[in-house]
Every structure is written in structure tokens, then in C-alpha cells.
N, C-alpha and C positions, 0 to 999 in steps of 0.2 A: 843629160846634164842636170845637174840640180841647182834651180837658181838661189843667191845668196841669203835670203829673206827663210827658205823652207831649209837651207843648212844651218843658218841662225839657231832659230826654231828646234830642229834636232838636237844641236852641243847644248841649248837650256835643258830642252827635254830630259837629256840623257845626263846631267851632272847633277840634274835635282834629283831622280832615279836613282841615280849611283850613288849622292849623299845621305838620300832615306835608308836607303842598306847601310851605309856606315854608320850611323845615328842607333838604328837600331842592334845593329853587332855591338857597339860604344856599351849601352846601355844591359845587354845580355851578359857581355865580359866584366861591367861592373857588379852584376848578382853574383858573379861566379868567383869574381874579385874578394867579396863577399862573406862568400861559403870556406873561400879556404882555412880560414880561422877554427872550422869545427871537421871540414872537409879534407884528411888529408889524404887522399888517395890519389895516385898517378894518373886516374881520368878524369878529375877536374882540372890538374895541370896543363894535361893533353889537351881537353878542350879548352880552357881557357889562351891557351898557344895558339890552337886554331882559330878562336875567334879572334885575337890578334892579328893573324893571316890575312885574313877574312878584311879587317878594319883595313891593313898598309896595301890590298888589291884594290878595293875601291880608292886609296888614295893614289893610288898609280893611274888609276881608270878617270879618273876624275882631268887628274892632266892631258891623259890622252887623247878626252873627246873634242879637244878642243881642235885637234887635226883628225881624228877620226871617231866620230858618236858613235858608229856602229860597231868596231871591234871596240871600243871600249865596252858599252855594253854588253857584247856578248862575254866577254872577262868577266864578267862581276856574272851573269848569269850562271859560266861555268864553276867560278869561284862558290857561290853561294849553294848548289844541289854538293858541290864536295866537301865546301865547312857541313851541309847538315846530315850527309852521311857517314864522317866519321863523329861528329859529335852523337849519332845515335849510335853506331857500335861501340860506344865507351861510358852513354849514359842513358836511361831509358827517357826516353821523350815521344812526346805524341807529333810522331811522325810524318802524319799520315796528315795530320791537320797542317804542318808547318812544310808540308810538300803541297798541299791545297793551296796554300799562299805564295809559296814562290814560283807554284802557276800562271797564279793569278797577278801576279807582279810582272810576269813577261807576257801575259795578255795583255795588260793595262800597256805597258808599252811599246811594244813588238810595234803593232802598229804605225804607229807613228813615227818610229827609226828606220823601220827597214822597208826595200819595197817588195811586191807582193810574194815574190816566189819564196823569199828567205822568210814570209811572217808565215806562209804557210808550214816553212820548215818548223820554225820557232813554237808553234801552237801544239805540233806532233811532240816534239822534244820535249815541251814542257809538261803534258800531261802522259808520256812513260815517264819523265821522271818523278813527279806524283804518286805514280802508281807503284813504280820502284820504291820512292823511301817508303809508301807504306806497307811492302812489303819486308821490308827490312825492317822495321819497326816488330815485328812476327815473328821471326828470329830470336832463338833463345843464344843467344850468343854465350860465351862466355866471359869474353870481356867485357860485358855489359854491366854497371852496378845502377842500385836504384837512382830516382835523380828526384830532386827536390819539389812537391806538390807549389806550382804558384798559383793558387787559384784567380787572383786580380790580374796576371799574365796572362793565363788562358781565358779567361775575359774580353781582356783587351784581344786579345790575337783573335779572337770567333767576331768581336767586332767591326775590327782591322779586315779580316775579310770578307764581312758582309758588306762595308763598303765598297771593297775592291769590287765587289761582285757587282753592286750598282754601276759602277762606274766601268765596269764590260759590257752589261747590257745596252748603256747609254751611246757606249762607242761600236756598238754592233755594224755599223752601217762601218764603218771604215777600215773591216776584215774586208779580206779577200774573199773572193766565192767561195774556194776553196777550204778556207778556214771557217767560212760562216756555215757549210755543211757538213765539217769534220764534228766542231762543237755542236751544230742543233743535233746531231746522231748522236752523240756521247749522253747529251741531255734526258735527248726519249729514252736513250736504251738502259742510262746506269740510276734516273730518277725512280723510276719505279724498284729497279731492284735494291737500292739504298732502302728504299720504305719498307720494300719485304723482308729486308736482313734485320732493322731495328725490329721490326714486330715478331720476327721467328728471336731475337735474343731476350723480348719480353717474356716471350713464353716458355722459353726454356730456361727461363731463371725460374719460372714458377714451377715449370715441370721438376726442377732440380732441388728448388725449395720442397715442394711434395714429397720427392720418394728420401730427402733424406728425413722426414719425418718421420714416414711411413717405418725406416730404418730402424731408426731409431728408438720409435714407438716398441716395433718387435724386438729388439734386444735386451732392451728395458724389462720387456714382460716376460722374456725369456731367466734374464737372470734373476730378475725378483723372485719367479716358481721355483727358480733353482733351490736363491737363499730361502725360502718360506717352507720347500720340502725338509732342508738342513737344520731350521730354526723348529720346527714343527715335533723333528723324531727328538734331538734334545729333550724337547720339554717333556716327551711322552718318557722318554727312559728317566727322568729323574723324578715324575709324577708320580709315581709308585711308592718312592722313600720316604715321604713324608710322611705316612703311617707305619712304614715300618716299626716292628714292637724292638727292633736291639736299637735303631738308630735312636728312638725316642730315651729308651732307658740309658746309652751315652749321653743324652742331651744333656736329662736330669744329675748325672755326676757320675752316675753307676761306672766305676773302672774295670769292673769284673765283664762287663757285656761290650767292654770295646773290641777286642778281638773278636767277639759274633757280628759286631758294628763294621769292622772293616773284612770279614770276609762277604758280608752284602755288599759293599764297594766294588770289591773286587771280580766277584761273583758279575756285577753290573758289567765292569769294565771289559771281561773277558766274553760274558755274552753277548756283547754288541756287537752286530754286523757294519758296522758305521764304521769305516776305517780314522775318520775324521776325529771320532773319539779320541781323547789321549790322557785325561785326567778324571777322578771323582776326588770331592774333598767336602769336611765337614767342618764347621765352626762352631764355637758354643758361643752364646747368649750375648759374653764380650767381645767378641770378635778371635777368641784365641783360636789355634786350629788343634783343631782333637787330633782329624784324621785325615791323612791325604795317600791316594793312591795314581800312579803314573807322574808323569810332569809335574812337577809342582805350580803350583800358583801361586800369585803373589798374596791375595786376599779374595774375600767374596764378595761378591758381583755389588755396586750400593742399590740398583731394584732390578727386581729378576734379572732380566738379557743384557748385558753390555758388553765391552769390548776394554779389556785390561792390558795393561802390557807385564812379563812377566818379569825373570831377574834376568835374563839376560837382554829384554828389553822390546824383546818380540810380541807383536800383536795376540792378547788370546780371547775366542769369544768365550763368556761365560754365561750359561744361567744357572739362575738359582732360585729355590723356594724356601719359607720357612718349616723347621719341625720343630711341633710343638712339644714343649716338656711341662713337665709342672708347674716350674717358676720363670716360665720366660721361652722365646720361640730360638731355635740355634739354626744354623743354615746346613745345608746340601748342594754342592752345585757340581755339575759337570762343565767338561771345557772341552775344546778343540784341539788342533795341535797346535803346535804355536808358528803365526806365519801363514793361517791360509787365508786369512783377511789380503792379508797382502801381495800373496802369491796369486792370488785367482783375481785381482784386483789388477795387479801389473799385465796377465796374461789377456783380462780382460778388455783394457785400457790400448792394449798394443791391436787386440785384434777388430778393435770398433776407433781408434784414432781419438778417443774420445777421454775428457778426463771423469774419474766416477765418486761418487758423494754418497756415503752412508750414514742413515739421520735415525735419531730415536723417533719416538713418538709425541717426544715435546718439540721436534726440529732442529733439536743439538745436533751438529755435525762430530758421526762418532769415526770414522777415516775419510779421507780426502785423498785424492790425487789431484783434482784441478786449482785452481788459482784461490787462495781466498776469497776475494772480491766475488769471484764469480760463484763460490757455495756458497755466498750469505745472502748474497741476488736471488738464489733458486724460489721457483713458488710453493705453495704445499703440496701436500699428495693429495692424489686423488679420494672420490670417498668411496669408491667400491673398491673393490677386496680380489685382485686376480685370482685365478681357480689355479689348484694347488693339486700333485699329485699326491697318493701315497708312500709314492718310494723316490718322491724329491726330485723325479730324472725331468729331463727337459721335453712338455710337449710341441708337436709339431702346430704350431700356430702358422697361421696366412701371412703375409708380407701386407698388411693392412693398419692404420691406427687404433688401439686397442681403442675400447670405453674406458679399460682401469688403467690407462694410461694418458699423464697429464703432458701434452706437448707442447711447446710455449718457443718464442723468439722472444730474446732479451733485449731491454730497450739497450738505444746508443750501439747495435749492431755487435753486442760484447759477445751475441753465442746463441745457440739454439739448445734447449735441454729436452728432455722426457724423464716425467718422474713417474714411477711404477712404487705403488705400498705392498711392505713384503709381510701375507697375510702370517698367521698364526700368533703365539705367544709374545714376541719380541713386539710387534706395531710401529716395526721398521718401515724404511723408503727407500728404495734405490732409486739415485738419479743419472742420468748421464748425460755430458756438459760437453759439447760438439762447440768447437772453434769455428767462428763464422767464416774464418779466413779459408777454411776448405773447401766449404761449398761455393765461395768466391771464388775459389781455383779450378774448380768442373766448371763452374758457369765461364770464367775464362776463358777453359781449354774450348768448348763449345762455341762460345765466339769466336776465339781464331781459325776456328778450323771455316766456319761461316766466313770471314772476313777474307780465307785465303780463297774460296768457292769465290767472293764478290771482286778480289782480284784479278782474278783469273778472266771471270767475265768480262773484267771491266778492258784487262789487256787485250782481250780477243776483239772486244768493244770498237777499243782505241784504232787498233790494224784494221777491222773493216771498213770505220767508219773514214778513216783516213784513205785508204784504198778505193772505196768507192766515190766519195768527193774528189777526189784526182781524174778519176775518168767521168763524172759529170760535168765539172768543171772545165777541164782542158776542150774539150772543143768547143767551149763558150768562149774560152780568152781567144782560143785561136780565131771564132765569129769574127770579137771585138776588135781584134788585130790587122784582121784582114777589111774590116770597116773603117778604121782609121788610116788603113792605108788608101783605102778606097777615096776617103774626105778630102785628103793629102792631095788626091790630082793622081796617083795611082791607079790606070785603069785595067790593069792586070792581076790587080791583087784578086787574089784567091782563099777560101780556107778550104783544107782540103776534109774531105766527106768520109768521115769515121765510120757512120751506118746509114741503115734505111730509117733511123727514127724524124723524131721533129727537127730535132737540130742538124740532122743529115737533112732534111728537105731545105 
């Protein structure tokens, strides 16, 4: 029987209990109250319904413990692990922290409502179901959307329970045996591997920050040799014309020597193995065009190498040099086909995830795929000059960070790049501008898969350590049982003898 002074005791205990959950639901359903003004999706609804739920159970629980504190309480216990399990299958939340807490909310009180066999219960139930939401938390659900960063909430809550924490340890002595061996097991066995999970996710952020540099690095240097072979044979095939004796003698006016003028064009055009090729053209002095052969172009390049678009509007690179005539220098320039700035830029773009940035040699950005912001951010190129083949093709380079490659994280966490200079005539740079958000998603994926390894432990943890505190414990009570029956004036009382150890002797 429980005398009236310690069931007192209990209905204060347990309504002040019951009321900090309602206080704090109140207050969660008011952010969310909140949200819906910008928020309109069916799982802030959802959630917000439940934490309504959530608020009118503890107001039932509240009434009830006045005739019974301990099934009230256990209501709002069960209430509160199933408001915060469906509130995370509908919105992401950290989990795993807010199952830490309402742990640690039925440690804080178990004790002192219930008597011992049921806190033993209560202390098991409460940390699988910790272990639970934070595996649910892990869960790529689909009805999951993102959920709103509080950072003064999560603040408060990491505060919230480092108090509670004190105030477990404080009340240590008023567990049961059996609870006080369940938790010191849980301690020694999940303390250390807590420590060894954050330092394996330090390191494999760095590991993952590394190779995607490293990545990077190589593709950079890959495709600069690429463009630097392409930019290279250009210049050498239109090197030649600017001595040419007909192109010169068109420069000067001669209209008899243009037909000798454009079958050297032509001549160029057809003996080139460069499939890339697809235009030669000539300008005089004002810019007018003499002569053009394949693709037309819209004009000539304004200094040597650039990147024009044409009449239908398509990217073309073009270089060009002057030839000289008697009263003034007229142009020559070859071009590409039109579109492969773009084509091999998109094919590029898709097979590194990355966006890519081509700069002259003053740092003008002459194409773009990534964000503005983010190509005016880039740093310079480097000052050495990658090694270049003859015939443009891609060498086999290491999976290592070049030297002619500049690797860099962008402040404010906006991206990681590598800029590669694309050597020859042009004193191009290719960059390429990696979304930090990716390599946030491997270091992620890496964590979870760690975090379900520290679950798992922790669950296997949990069953031992509860399993083995049951059978140390149990023939201590039964000791203690049969000693009070002994005090009692019982001279029969017995406990009976489980083994040969201590507590059997």
C-alpha cells in the first residue's frame, strides 16, 4: 500500500511532467502555426494535427493522475515516442536528439512514479525507443520533406538535455539495481563508440574533401590538354597564310588574285585532318569580308582566339591573325564547327556533375555553365602551363593533384573548383566549379551508413545489457526479499540458490 504523503508526492510529480510536455508541444505547434503562411504542404498540416493530439493527451493525462499518476503517465509517454514518430516521417527532424530526450524525460521520472519492476521496464522501453526514432531518422522515406533549420531550438533542446542529463545522474541512487546496471552497461559500451563514430566522420569528410579534389584536379588537366591540343593545331594551320603571296596580294585590293586567294582557303580547308575545322575566311583592312569558305561567320575574331556566335546564333571558336598588305594588315581566321564549345561543354558538365568556366587570358568569362556568382568567384589560373600533346588526344595522367592545376574551396561553403590554363596560342583556363552540396551528400551517405553500424551496436547494446542486469540483479532482490521477510519475524524465509557464485553462497 502506498501511504497518502508519497501518492500526493506522485499526482504533483506527474502533472508537473505531464504539463512540461504540453508547454513544450504548445510551443513547437506555435512555430509550425507559424510556417504555414509560406508552408503549404500537407505535412505541416499533418504535423501540426499531431502536435494538437499530442497537447489535448496530456490534457486528459493531466486529469487522470489525480486518480491514477502512473497510467497517466505512461499515456503521455506513449503519446509523445508516437507524436515524434510520425512528425519525422512527414518532416526531417533530428531525431535521434529528440528520442535522446524523451529518454531522458522517462528517466527523470520513471523513478519516482513507478515501483521498481515497472522503472526497470520503463528505462528498457525508453532507450529502444531512442534507438528506434534514430533510426528512423535514416530512412529516406518518401513522404519525408525538408523541415525548417532552428538553430536557437536546437540550442535550447542540446541544453534541455544536458540538464536532464544532470539531473539522472543526481537521481542515480533511486534506480533500481536493475536499471542502474542496464544504463552503467549502455554508458561504457556506446560512450566510447559515440567517440569513435564522430572521429571516423571527421576523417572521412577529409578523406572525401581529398579525392574529390584530387578528381577534379585530373579532369581539369584532362580537358585543358584536350582544349590546348584543339587551340594549338588551329593556330598552326592558319600560321602559314599570313605570308601567303595571293592572300597578301587580295589584301592590297588585287581582285584578279582572289580566286588564287580562295583556292589557298580551300586547299587549307580540305587538307585538314581536324574534323573540327569547318570554316576559313578573310577580311580586309575595314573589316569587310573578301572571302569566306565552309560555314560562314559572322566576323573576325577582335584578338586572335575567341569565341563568337554565328547567324544562327551558335557558339563558334575562332582564331585569327593579321596579313599584312601594303596599306594596312587584313585578317585570316579559321573556325570550328559551330556548337562544339557547347556540345563538349554539356557532355562535359554531365559526366563530372560539375559546372565549367572558359576564361581568356584577361579572365573574361568566354562560356559558362555554372551560376554567375560562382564564375566571378573563381581564382586565376595557375602559372605553369600543362604539358600538351601533338595530336590533342587525352594523356593518361595519375588520379593525383596536378602542379598546373589550381584547386581551391570557395569561401561561405559556395563550391570547390580546379582551374587548369589551356596552354598554346589562346592563354585560355578551364575551370571547373563542383557544388559543395555533393560532396556534402557522399560525406552524408558515409555517415549514415556509420550511424546505422552505431545503431545496430547500440541495439545489440541495449538487449545485453538489459539481459544481463536481470540476471545479476534478480537474485539480489530475491537476497533482499527474503531478508526482509526474515526482519519481519519470518523464520522460514528463504532465497532460493540460483548458482555456486557469491550471491549463491
Amino acid at each position: 500500500m502506498v501511504n497518502a504523503p508519497d501518492r500526493d508526492r506522485r499526482i504533483r510529480l506527474a502533472r508537473r511532467a505531464i504539463a512540461v510536455v504540453a508547454v513544450l508541444s504548445a510551443a513547437s505547434a506555435g512555430l509550425d502555426l507559424a510556417r504555414l503562411s509560406t508552408n503549404h504542404a500537407w505535412q505541416h498540416l499533418a504535423v501540426l494535427a499531431c502536435t494538437v493530439g499530442l497537447i489535448a493527451t496530456c490534457a486528459v493525462a493531466i486529469k487522470q493522475a489525480r486518480a491514477a499518476p502512473d497510467r497517466a503517465i505512461q499515456l503521455v509517454y506513449a503519446a509523445l515516442f508516437v507524436a515524434l514518430s510520425v512528425v519525422g516521417c512527414l518532416i526531417a527532424r533530428p531525431l535521434g536528439l529528440l528520442g535522446c530526450g524523451a529518454a531522458l524525460f522517462i528517466l527523470v521520472t520513471a523513478p519516482r512514479i513507478f515501483p521498481p519492476p515497472r522503472v526497470d521496464r520503463w528505462v528498457y522501453l525508453a532507450t529502444l525507443g531512442a534507438i528506434g526514432l534514430a533510426a528512423l531518422e535514416l530512412l529516406p522515406l518518401p513522404t519525408r520533406i525538408p523541415g525548417a533549420v532552428d538553430g536557437p531550438r536546437d540550442i535550447l533542446l542540446i541544453a534541455a538535455l544536458a540538464g536532464i542529463t544532470v539531473v539522472v545522474l543526481r537521481e542515480f541512487s533511486r534506480y533500481p539495481l536493475a536499471s542502474k546496471l542496464t544504463l552503467g552497461s549502455l554508458m561504457i559500451t556506446l560512450a566510447p563508440l559515440i567517440a569513435a563514430r564522430i572521429d571516423s566522420q571527421r576523417r572521412l569528410s577529409e578523406v572525401d574533401a581529398d579525392l574529390a579534389f584530387k578528381d577534379m584536379s585530373y579532369r581539369a588537366s584532362r580537358g585543358a590538354t584536350a582544349w590546348s591540343g584543339l587551340l594549338t593545331r588551329l593556330g598552326e594551320s592558319v600560321g602559314p597564310l599570313a605570308g601567303d603571296p595571293a592572300l597578301i596580294a587580295a589584301c592590297v585590293g588585287d581582285r584578279a588574285r582572289l580566286g588564287d586567294a580562295e583556292q589557298v582557303l580551300r586547299a587549307l580547308l580540305a587538307g585538314s585532318r581536324d574534323p573540327a575545322l569547318s570554316a576559313v575566311a578573310m577580311w580586309d583592312r575595314g573589316g569587310q569580308p573578301l572571302l569566306a569558305v565552309g560555314a560562314p561567320l559572322a566576323g573576325p575574331p577582335p584578338h586572335g582566339f575567341g569565341v563568337v556566335p554565328d547567324a544562327s546564333g551558335a557558339d563558334r571558336i575562332v582564331g585569327g591573325l593579321p596579313v599584312h598588305g601594303a596599306s594596312g594588315p587584313c585578317t585570316v581566321a579559321v573556325a570550328v564547327r559551330p556548337g562544339l564549345l557547347r556540345d563538349w561543354t554539356a557532355a562535359a558538365a554531365t559526366e563530372v556533375r560539375a559546372g565549367i568556366v572558359f576564361r581568356d587570358d584577361a579572365g573574361h568569362v568566354l562560356f559558362s555553365t555554372a551560376a554567375p556568382d560562382l564564375a566571378d568567384a573563381l581564382p586565376g589560373v595557375p602559372a605553369a602551363e600543362p604539358e600538351r600533346t601533338g595530336d590533342g588526344g587525352l594523356p593518361d595522367l595519375p588520379l593525383a593533384p596536378s602542379r598546373d592545376v589550381l584547386t581551391e574551396r570557395l569561401a561561405g561553403g559556395r563550391g570547390l573548383v580546379a582551374v587548369a590554363r589551356i596552354a598554346g596560342p589562346a592563354k585560355w583556363s578551364l575551370a571547373l566549379a563542383h557544388d559543395e552540396a555533393a560532396l556534402l551528400a557522399v560525406a552524408d551517405a558515409h555517415a549514415r551508413r556509420m550511424q546505422w553500424i552505431t545503431l545496430l551496436v547500440a541495439a545489440l547494446a541495449c538487449l545485453g545489457a538489459f539481459l544481463l542486469s536481470r540476471r545479476i540483479a534478480r537474485p539480489i532482490a530475491q537476497l533482499a526479499a527474503a531478508m526482509t521477510r526474515f526482519t519481519e519475524g519470518h523464520t522460514d524465509a528463504r532465497a532460493p540458490v540460483a548458482g555456486a557464485d557469491e550471491i549463491g553462497e
